[in-house]
N, C-alpha and C positions, 0 to 999 in steps of 0.2 A: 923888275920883278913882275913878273903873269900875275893877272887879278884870277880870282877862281869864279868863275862864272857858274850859279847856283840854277839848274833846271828842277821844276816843280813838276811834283809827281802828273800824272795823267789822272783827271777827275773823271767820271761820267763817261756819258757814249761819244763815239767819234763816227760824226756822219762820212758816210763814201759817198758822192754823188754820180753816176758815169753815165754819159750820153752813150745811149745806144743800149738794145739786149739781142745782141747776137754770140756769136759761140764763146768770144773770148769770156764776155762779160757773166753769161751763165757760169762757165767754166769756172771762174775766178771766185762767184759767189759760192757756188757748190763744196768747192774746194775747201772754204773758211768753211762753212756749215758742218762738211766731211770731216775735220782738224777739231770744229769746235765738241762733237760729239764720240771724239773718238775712234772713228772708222778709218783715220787717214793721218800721216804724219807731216805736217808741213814743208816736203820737200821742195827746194828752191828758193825760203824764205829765209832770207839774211836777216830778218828780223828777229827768227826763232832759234834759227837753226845754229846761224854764223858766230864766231867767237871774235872778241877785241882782240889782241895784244898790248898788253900793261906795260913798259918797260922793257927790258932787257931781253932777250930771245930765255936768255940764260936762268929768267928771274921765274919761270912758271907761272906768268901770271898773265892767261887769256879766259876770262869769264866768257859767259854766252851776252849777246848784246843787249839780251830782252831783260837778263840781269843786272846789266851795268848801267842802263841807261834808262827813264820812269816812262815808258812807251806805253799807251789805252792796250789792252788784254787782246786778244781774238776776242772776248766775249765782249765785248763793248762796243765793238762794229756793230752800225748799224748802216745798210746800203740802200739807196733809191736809185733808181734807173727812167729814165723815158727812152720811145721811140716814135720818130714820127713816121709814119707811115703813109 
């Protein structure tokens, strides 16, 4: 028998750290920012966007993943960046 393995919700903020601020990294921050305030729908984020499958094909049971699973919000990112120059 599988033990059920219990994950605990997301508390609080969840730091990003990323070396570097060049385009990607703007890019990527802008993008939460755009998501977080509305302007933009998080396309390409499997985190938001993507469904599980539950079961069966048969069984209709694919939530969104950001529902199934206790993942920190968009709003809880919080990002640092360095560059050396």
């Amino acid at each position: 028998m599988k033990e059920i393995t219990k994950i605990a919700p997301a508390e609080g903020k969840l730091g990003i750290l990323i070396p570097g601020m060049g385009a990607v990294t703007t890019t990527f921050i802008a993008g939460v920012e755009a998501v977080r305030r509305g302007l933009a729908k998080p396309i390409g984020s499997v985190t938001q966007l993507a469904t599980i499958r539950l079961g069966k094909r048969t069984e209709n049971r694919s939530p969104l993943i950001k529902d199934f699973i206790p993942l920190a919000s968009l709003n809880d990112l919080t990002f640092g960046t360095w560059d050396n120059l």
